[in-house]
Backbone as CSV, one residue per row, in Angstrom:
resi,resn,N_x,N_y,N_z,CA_x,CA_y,CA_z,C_x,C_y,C_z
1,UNK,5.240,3.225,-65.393,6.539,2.869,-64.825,7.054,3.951,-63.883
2,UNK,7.261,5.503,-64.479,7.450,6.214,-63.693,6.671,6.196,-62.408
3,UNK,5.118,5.561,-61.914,4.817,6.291,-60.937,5.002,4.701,-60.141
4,UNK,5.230,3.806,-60.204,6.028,2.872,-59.389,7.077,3.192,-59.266
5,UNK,8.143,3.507,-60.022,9.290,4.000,-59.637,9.739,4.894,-58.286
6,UNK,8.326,5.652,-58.625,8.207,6.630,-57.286,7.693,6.083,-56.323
7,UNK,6.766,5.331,-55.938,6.087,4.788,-54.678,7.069,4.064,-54.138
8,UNK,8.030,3.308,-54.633,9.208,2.307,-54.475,10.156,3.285,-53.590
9,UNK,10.719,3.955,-54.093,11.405,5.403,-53.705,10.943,6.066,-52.370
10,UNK,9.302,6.283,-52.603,9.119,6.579,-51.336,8.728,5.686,-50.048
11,UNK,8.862,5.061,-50.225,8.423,3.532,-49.254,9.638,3.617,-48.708
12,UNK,10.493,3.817,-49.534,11.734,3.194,-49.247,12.820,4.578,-47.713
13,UNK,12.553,5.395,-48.346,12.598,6.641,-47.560,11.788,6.421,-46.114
14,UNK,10.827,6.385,-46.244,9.815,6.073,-44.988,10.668,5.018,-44.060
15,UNK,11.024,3.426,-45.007,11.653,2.750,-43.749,13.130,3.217,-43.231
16,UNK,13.947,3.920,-43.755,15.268,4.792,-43.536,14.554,5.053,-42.169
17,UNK,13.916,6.354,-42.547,13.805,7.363,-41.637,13.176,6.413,-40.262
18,UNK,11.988,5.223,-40.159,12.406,4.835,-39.258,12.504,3.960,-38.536
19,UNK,13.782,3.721,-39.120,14.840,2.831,-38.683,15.656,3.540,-38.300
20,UNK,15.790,4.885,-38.207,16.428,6.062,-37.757,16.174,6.553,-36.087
21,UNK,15.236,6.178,-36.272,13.714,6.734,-34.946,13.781,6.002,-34.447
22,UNK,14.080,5.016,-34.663,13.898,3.231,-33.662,15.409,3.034,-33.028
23,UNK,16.240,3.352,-33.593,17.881,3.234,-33.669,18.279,4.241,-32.350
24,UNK,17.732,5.929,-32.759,17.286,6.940,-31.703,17.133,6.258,-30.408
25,UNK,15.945,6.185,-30.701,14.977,6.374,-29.209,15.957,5.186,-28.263
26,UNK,16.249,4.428,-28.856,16.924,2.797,-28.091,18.277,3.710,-27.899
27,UNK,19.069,4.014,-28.472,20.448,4.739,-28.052,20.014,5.771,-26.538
28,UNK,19.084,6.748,-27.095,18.820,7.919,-25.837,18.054,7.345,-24.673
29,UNK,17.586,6.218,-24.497,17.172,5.838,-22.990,18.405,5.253,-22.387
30,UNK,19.003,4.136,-23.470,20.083,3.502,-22.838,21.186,4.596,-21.877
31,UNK,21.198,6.153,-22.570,21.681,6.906,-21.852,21.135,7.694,-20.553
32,UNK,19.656,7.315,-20.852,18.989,8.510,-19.888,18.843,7.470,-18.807
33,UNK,18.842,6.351,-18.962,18.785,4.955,-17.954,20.146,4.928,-16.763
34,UNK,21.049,5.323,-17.599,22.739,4.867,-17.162,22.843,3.985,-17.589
35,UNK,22.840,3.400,-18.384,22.818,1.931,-18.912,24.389,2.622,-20.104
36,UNK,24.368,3.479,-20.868,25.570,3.855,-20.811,25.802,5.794,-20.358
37,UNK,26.754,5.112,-19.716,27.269,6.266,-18.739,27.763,7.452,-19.538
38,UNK,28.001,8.717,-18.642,29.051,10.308,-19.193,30.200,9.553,-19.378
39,UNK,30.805,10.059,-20.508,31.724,9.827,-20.959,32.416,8.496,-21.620
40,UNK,31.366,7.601,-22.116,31.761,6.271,-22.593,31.592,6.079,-23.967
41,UNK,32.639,5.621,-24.831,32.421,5.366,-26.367,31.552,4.955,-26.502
42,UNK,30.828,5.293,-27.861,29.767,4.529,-28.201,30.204,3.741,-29.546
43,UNK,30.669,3.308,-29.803,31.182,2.036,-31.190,29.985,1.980,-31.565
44,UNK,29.892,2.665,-33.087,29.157,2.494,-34.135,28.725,0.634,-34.399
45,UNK,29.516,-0.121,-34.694,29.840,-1.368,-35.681,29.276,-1.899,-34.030
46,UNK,29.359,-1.564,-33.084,28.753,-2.881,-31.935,27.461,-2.422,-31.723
47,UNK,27.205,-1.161,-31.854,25.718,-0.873,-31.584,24.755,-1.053,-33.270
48,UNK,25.424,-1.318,-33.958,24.467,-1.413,-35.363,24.437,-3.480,-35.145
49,UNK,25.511,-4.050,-34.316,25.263,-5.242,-34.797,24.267,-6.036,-33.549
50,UNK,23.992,-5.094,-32.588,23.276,-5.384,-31.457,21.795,-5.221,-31.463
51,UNK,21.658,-3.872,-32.181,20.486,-3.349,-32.758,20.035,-4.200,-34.047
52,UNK,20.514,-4.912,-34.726,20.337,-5.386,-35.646,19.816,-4.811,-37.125
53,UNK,20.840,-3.782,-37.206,20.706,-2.413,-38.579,21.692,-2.201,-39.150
54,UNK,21.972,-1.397,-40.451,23.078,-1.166,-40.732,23.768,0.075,-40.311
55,UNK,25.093,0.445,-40.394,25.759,1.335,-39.802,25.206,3.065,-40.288
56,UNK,24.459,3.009,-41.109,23.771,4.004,-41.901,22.981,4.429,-40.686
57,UNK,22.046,4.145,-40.037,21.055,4.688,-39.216,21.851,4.727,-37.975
58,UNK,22.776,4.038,-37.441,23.445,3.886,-36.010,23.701,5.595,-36.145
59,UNK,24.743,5.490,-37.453,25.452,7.014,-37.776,24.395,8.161,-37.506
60,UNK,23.021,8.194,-38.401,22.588,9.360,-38.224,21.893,9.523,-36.933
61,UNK,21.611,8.232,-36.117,21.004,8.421,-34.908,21.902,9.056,-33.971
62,UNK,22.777,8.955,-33.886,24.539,9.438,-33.049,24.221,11.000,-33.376
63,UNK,23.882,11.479,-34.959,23.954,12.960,-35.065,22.648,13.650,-34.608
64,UNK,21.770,13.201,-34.330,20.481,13.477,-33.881,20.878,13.960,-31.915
65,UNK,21.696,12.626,-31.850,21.484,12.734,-30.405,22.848,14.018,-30.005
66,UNK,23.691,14.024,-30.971,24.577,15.040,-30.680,24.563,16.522,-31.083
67,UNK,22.822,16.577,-31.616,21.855,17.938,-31.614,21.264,17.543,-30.315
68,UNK,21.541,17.201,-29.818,20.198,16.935,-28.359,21.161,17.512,-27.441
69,UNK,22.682,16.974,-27.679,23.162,17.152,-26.044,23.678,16.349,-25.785
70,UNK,23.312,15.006,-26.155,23.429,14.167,-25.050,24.964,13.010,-25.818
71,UNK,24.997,13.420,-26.785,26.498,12.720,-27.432,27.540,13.860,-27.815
72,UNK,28.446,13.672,-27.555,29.794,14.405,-27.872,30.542,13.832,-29.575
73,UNK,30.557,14.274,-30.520,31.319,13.329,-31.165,32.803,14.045,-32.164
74,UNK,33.323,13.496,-32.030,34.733,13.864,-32.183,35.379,13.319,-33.244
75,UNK,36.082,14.006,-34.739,35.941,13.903,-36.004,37.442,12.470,-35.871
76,UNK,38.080,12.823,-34.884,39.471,11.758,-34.962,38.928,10.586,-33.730
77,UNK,38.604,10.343,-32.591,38.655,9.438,-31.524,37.197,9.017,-31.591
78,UNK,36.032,9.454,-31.927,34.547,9.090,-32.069,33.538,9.661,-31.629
79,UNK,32.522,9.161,-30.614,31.416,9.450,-30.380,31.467,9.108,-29.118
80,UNK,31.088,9.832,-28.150,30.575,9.795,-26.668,29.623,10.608,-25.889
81,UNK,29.103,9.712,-25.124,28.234,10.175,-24.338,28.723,11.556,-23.712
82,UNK,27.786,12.702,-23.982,28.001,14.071,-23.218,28.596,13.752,-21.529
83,UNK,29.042,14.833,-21.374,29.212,14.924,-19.983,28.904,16.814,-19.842
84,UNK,28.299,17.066,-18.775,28.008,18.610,-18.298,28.984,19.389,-17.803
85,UNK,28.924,20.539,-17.934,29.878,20.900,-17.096,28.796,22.085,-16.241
86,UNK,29.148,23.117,-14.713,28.565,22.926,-13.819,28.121,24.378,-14.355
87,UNK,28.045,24.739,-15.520,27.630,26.043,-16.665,26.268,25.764,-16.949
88,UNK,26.892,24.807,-17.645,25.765,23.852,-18.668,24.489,23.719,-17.788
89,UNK,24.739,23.333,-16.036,23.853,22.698,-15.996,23.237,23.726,-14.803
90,UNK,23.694,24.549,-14.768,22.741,25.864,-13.994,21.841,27.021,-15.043
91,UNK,22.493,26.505,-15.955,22.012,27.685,-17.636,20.367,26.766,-17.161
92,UNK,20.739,25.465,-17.569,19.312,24.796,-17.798,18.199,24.794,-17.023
93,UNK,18.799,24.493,-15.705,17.567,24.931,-14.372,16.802,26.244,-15.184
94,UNK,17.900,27.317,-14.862,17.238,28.635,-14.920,16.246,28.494,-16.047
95,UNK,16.902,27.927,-16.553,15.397,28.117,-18.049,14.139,27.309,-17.501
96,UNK,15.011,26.086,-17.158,14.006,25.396,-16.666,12.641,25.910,-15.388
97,UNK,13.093,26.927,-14.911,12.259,27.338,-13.707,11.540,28.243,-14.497
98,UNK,12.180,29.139,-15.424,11.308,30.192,-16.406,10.440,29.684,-16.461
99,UNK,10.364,28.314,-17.676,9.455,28.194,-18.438,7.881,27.305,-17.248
100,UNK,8.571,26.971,-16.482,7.970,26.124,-15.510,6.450,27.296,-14.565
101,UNK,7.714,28.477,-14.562,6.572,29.109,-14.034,5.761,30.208,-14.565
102,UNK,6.334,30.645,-15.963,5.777,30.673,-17.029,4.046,29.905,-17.157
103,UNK,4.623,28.766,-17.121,3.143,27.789,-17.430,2.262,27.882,-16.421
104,UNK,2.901,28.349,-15.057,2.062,28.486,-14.009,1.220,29.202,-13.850
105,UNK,1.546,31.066,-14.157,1.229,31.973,-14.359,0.557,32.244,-15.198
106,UNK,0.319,31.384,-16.662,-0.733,31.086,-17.185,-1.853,30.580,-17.603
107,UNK,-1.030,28.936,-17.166,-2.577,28.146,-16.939,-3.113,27.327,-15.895
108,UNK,-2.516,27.801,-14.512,-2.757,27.250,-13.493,-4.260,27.388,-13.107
109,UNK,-4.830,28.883,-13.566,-6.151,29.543,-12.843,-7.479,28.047,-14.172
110,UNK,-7.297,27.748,-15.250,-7.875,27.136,-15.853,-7.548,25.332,-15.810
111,UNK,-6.613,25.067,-14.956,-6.461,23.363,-14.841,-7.694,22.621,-14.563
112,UNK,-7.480,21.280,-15.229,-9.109,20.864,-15.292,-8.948,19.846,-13.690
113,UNK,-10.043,19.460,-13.210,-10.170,18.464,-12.226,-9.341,17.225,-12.144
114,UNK,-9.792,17.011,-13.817,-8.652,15.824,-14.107,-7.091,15.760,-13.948
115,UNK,-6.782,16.446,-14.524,-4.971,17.083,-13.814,-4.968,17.267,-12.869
116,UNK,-5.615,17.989,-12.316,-5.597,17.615,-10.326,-5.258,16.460,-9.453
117,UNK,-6.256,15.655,-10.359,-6.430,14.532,-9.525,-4.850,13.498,-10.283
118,UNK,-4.421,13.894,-11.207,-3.609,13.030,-11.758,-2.064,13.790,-11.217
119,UNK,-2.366,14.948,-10.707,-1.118,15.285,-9.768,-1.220,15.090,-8.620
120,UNK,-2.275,14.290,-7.632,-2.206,13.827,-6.492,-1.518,12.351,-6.742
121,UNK,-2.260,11.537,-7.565,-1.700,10.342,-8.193,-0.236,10.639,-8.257
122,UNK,0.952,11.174,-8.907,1.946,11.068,-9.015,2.730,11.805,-7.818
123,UNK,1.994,12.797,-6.804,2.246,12.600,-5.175,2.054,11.527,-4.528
124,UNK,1.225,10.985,-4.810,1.357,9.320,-3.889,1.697,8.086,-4.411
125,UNK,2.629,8.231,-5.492,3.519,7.655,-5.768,5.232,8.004,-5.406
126,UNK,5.414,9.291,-5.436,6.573,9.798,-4.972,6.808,9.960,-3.386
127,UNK,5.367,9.760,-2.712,5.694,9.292,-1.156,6.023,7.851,-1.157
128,UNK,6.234,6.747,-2.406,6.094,5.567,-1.900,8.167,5.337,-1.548
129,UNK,8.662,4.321,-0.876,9.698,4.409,-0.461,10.622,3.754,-1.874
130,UNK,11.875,4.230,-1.666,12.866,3.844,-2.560,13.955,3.036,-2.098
131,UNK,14.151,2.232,-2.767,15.328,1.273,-2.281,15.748,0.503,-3.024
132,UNK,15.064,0.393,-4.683,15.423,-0.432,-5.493,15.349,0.413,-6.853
133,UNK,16.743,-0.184,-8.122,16.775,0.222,-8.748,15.492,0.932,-9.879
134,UNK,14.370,-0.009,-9.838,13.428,-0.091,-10.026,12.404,0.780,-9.583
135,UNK,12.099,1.059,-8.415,11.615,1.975,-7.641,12.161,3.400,-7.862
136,UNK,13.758,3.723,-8.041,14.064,4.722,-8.329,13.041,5.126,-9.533
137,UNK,13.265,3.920,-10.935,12.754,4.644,-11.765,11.146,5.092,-11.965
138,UNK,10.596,4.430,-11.131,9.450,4.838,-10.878,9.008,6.419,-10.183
139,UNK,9.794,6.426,-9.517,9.692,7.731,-8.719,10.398,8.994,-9.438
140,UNK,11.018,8.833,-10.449,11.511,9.929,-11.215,10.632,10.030,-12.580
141,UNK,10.056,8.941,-12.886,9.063,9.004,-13.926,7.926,9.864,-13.455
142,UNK,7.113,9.332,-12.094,6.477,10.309,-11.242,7.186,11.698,-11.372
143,UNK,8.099,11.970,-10.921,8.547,13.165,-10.971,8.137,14.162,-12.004
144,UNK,8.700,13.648,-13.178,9.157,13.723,-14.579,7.230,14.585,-14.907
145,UNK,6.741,13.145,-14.548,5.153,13.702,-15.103,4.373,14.823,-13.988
146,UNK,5.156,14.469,-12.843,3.861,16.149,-11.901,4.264,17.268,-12.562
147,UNK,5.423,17.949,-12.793,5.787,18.798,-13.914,5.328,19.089,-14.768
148,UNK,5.217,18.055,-15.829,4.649,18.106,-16.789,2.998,18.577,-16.885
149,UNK,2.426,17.939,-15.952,1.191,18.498,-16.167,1.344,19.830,-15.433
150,UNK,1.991,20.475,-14.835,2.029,22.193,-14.982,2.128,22.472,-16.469
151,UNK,3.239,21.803,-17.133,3.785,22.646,-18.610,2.348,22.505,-19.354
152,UNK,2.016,20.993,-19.385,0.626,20.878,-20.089,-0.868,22.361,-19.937
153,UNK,-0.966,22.230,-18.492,-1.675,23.400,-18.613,-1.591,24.684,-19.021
154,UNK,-0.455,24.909,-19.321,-0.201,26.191,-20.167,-1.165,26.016,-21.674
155,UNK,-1.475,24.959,-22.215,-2.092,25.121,-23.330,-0.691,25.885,-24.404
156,UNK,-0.085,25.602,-24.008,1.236,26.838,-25.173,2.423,25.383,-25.514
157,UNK,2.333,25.110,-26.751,3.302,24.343,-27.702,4.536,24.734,-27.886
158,UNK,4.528,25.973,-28.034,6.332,26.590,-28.357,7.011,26.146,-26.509
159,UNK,6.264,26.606,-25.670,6.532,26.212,-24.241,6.724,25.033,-23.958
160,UNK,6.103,24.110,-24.576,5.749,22.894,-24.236,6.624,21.961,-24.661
161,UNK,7.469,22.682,-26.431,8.702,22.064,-26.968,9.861,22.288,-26.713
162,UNK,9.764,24.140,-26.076,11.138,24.334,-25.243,11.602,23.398,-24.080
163,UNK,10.976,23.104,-23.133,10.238,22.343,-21.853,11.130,20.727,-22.263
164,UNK,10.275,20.602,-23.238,11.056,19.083,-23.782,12.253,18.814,-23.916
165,UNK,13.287,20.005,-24.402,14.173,19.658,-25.008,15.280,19.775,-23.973
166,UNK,14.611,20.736,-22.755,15.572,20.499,-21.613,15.322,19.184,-20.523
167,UNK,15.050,18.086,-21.079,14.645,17.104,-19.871,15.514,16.322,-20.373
168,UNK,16.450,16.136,-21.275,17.181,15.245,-21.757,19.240,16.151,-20.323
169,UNK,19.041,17.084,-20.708,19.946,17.721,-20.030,19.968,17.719,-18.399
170,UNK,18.592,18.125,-18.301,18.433,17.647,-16.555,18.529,16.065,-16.276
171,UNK,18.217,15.305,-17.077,18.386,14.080,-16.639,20.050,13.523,-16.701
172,UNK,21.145,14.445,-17.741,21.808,14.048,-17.325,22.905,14.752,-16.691
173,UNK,22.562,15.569,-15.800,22.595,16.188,-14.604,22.641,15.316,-13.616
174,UNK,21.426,14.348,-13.737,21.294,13.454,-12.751,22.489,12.397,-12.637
175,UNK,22.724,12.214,-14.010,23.388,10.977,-14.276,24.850,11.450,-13.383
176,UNK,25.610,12.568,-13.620,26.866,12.860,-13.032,26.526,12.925,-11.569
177,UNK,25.285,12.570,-11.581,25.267,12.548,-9.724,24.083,11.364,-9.115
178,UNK,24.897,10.832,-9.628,23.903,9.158,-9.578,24.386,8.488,-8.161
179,UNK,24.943,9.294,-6.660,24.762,9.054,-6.038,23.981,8.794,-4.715
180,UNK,23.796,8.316,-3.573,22.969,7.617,-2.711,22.644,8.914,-1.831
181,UNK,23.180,9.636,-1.816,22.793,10.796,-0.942,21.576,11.749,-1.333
182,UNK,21.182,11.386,-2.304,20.175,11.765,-3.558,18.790,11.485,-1.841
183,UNK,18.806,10.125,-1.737,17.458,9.229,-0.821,17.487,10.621,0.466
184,UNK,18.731,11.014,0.690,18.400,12.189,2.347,17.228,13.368,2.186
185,UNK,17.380,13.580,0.835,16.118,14.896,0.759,14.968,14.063,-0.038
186,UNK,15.025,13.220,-0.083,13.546,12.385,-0.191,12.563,13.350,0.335
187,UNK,12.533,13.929,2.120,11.646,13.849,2.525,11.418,15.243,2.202
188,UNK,12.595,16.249,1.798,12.536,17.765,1.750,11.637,17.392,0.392
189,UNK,11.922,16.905,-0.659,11.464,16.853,-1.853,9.779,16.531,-1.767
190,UNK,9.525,15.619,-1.077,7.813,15.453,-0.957,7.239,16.506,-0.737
191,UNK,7.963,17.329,0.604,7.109,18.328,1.178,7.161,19.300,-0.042
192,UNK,8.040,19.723,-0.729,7.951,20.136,-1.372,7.034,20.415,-2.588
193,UNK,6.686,18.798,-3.184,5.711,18.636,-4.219,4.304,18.738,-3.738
194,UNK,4.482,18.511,-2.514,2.921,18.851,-1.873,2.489,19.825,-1.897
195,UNK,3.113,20.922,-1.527,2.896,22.127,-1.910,2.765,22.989,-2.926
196,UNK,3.786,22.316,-3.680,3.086,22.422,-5.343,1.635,22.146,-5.660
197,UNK,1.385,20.709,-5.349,0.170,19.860,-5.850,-0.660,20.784,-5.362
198,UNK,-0.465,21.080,-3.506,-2.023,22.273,-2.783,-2.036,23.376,-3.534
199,UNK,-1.424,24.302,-4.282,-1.223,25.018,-5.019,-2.266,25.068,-5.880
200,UNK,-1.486,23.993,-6.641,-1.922,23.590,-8.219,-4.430,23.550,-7.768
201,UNK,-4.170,23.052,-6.565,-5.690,22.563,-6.302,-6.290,23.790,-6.426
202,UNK,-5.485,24.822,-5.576,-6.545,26.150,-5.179,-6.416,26.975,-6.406
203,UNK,-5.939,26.657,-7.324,-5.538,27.894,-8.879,-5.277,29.022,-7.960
204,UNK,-3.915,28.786,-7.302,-2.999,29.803,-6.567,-1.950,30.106,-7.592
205,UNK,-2.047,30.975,-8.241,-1.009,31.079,-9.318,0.497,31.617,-8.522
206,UNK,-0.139,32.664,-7.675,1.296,33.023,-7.127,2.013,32.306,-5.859
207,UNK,1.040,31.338,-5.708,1.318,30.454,-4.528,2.454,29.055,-5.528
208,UNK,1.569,28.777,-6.784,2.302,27.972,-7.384,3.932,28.385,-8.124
209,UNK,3.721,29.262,-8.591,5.037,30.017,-8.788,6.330,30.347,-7.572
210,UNK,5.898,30.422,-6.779,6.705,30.854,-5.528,7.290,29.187,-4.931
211,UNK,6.300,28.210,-5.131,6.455,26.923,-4.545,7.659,26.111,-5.814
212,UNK,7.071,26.907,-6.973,7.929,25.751,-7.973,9.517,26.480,-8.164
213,UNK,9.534,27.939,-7.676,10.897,28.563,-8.062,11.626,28.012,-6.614
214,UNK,11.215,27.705,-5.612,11.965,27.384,-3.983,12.628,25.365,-4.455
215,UNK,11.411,25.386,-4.980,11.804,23.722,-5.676,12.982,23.350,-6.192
216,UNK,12.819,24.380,-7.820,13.612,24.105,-8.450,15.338,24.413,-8.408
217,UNK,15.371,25.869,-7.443,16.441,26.321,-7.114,17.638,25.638,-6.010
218,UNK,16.405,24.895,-5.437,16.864,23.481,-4.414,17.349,22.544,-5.092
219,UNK,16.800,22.367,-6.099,17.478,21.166,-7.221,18.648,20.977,-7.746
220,UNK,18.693,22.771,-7.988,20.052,23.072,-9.190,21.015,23.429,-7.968
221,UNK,20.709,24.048,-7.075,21.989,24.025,-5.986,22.556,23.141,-5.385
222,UNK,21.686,21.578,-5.298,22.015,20.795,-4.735,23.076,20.025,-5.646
223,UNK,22.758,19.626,-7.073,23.212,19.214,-7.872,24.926,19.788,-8.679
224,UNK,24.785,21.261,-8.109,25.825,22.175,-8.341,26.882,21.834,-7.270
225,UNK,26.099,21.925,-5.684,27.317,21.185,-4.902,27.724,20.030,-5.203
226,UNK,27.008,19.162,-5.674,27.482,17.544,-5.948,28.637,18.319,-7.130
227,UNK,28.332,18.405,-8.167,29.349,18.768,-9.243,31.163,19.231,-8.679
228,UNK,30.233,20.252,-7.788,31.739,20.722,-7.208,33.139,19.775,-6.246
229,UNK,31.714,18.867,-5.496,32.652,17.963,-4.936,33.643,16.875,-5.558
C-alpha cells in the first residue's frame, strides 16, 4: 500500500509541475510576441480559463516569469507585464556584448564548417525583405539564432545560461520600441552581420570581437535614443 501511495504522489507532482511549464512557456511568448504588451494586466481567472487549467499553475507560472523579468507583480493591484527602464536596458547590452565576445575569443578559432555554413543560412535570410508581420518574425528569429551560434561555440554552459537569460530582456527592449523606424537600418544591420559571418569564416577572433562590439553598441544606442524620445 505504502509504495502505491507513493507512485500516486509522485505522478501526481510530475503533472503539477508540467502544467506549470506549459502554462509558462504560453504566458512568455504571448509577451515576447506583443501579443500582450509593457505594462498590461495579466488577470489570473481569464488566463487560467483560456488556458484551460486551474488558477494554481496560472499563479506559479506569473512567479516564474516575475524571476525572469518579464512580469511585475504587485501584492495590492496584481500582475503586469514588465516595462524597462533606459538602466535596465543598457546594464543588459553591456553584459550582453561581454558575454558575446567572450564566446568569440574563445571559440571562434575551433567553429566547425557546419556553423559556418548555418550562419550564412541565417545571413540570407536576414537579407530577405520585411514588410509583414510575419516576416518580421522571421528575421528576428534569424537574428536571435546567428548569435547564438557564436555563444554555442564557446563550448561553455555557465556562458551559454548567462546568454539565455538575457534574451528575454533584450527582447523586451524591443517591445518598448516596436516602432517602424526599426526597417531604416535594415541595411546598416546586414552589413553589419556580414561582417560578423566573414569573421566568424576566417577564425578571426579579433576581427570577430571588434565586429560584434561595433554591432552591439549600435543596438543599445539606438534603442536608448528610442527610449529617450
Amino acid at each position: 500500500m505504502d509504495i502505491v501511495a507513493t507512485e500516486t504522489l509522485t505522478l501526481g507532482r510530475i503533472e503539477r509541475r508540467r502544467a506549470v511549464d506549459d502554462v509558462h512557456a504560453s504566458i512568455r511568448e504571448a509577451i515576447l510576441s506583443r501579443r500582450f504588451y509593457p505594462g498590461m494586466r495579466l488577470n489570473v481567472d481569464e488566463l487560467a480559463e483560456q488556458l484551460g487549467v486551474s488558477l494554481t499553475p496560472v499563479r506559479s507560472a506569473i512567479q516564474l516569469l516575475a524571476a525572469e523579468g518579464l512580469v511585475d507583480v504587485h501584492s495590492r493591484s496584481g500582475s503586469f507585464v514588465a516595462t524597462l527602464s533606459r538602466r535596465d536596458l543598457a546594464e543588459t547590452f553591456d553584459i550582453r556584448c561581454a558575454l558575446e565576445c567572450l564566446a568569440a575569443e574563445n571559440g571562434i578559432v575551433g567553429i566547425t564548417d557546419e556553423a559556418i555554413q548555418n550562419a550564412r543560412k541565417q545571413l540570407a535570410i536576414l537579407a530577405k525583405p520585411v514588410r509583414t508581420p510575419l516576416q518580421r518574425q522571421a528575421h528576428e528569429q534569424a537574428n536571435s539564432e546567428l548569435h547564438q551560434i557564436i555563444i554555442d561555440s564557446s563550448g561553455n554552459k555557465r556562458l551559454a545560461d548567462m546568454y539565455d537569460s538575457l534574451q528575454a530582456h533584450i527582447a523586451m527592449g524591443r517591445l518598448h520600441n516596436a516602432d517602424e523606424s526599426w526597417q531604416l537600418r535594415l541595411e546598416q544591420e546586414q552589413a553589419e552581420h556580414e561582417e560578423i559571418v566573414e569573421a566568424m569564416a576566417r577564425r578571426d577572433s579579433d576581427g570577430l570581437v571588434s565586429a560584434l562590439r561595433s554591432h552591439i553598441m549600435r543596438a543599445k544606442s539606438v534603442l536608448l535614443e528610442r527610449m529617450a524620445e
